[in-house]
N, C-alpha and C positions, 0 to 999 in steps of 0.2 A: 595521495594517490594521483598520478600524473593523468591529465585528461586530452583527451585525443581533443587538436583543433577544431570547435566548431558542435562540439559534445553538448548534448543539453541532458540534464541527469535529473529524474525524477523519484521522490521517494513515495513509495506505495507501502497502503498500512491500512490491517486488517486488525482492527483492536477486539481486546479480549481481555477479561480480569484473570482467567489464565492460562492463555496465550495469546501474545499479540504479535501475528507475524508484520513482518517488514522485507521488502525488496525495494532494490535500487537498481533501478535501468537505466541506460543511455543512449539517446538514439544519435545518430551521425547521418547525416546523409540520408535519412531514411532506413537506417539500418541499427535495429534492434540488438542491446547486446546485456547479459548479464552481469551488474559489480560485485553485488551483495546480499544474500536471501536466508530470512532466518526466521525462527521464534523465539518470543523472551518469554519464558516458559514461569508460571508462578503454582502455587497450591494454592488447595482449601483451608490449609492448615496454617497459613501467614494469615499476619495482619489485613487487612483491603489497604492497610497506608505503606506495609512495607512491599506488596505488589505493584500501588501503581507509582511508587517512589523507583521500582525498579524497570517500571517502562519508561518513566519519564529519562532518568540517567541514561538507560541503554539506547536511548533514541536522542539524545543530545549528545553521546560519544559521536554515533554513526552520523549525525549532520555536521558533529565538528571534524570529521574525515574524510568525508564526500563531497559535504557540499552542495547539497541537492538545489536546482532552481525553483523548484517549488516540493508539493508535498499532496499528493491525490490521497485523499482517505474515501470510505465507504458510507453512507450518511446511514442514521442509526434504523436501524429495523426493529422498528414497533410490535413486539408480541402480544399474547391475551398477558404474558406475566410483568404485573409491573417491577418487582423486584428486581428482575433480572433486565428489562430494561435500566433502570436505573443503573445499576453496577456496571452495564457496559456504558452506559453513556460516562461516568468515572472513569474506567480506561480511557476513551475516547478522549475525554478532557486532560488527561493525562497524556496523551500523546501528542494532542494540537499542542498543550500548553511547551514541549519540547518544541516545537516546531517555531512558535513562537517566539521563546526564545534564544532561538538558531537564526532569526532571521527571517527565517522563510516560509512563503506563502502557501496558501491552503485550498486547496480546489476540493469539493465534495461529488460524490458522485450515488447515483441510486443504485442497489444491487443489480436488478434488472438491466440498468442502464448498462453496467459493465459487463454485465453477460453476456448482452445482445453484442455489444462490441467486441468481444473478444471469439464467442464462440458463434453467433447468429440468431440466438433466443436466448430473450429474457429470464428465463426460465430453466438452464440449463443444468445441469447437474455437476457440483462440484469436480467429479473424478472428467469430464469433458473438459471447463475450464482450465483444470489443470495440467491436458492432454495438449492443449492449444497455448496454453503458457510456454511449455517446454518445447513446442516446434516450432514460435513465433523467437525464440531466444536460439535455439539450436543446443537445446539441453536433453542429452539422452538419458541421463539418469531424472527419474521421477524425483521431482520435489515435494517437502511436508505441506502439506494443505494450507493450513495457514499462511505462509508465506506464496504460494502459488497464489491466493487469492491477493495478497498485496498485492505481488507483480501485476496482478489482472488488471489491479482498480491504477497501476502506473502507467501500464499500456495504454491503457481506457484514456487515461490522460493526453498520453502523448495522442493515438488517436484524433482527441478533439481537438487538440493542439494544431495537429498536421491540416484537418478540415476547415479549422475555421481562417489559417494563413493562406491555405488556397482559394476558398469563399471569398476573402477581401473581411473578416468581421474583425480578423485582430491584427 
């Protein structure tokens, strides 16, 4: 895919054992834009190894297509269940480990953190998030949850990205 002069493309990834959305932004100029947003959708009824054999693939297509400069993901939120922690930390690993090896680098960020970035509280509710995804891209059709929440945690990126080159920190 041909990229505008000056383009820096981040990939955002909201993992899941099954579903792990993914978007890819670009920002130019200051100016946010949509390449690619989706979920890689798996069942209860698969293996856990033919699930995250099929995040890992689908997300080493999509960096071998895009190209992203880096890769913002969500850092893992600790519930009372530890099972289910564990199973998404497996996606998760399964996602970096695409990232890894595509090259490219891994910035994490806290849920809150991206909330507050995106919408203005840590705390905000998913169907918000995903109100401010879609006006911050200029996307009138509503996006799947999932994938709205990647985007969220790429913006979040470029975000810190933009503050900390005007600050003088990177």
């Amino acid at each position: 895919m041909p990229r505008a002069e000056g383009a820096v493309v981040v990939l955002g990834l909201d993992p899941g054992s099954r579903a792990t959305g993914y978007g890819l932004v670009a920002e130019t100029s200051g100016s946010l834009s949509l390449v690619a947003a989706g979920v890689i959708r798996g069942t209860s009824a698969e293996p856990m190894a033919e699930r995250l054999y099929r995040i890992f693939s689908r997300l080493s297509e999509l960096i071998a297509a895009h190209r992203p400069e880096v890769a913002a993901v969500e850092d893992v939120f600790v519930s009372a269940n530890a099972r289910s922690a564990l199973i998404l930390g497996q996606a998760r690993g399964a996602a970096l480990t695409a990232c890894a090896a595509g090259g490219v680098p891994v910035e994490a960020y806290e849920p809150t953190y991206v909330k507050k970035s995106i919408v203005g509280v840590g705390r905000a509710e998913k169907s918000q998030v995903a109100f401010m995804v879609g006006r911050l891209l200029g996307e009138a059709k509503p996006l799947a949850v999932d994938a709205s929440d990647a985007l969220a945690v790429a913006i979040c990126h470029l975000n810190e990205r933009r503050f900390k080159r005007l600050a003088g920190i990177a």
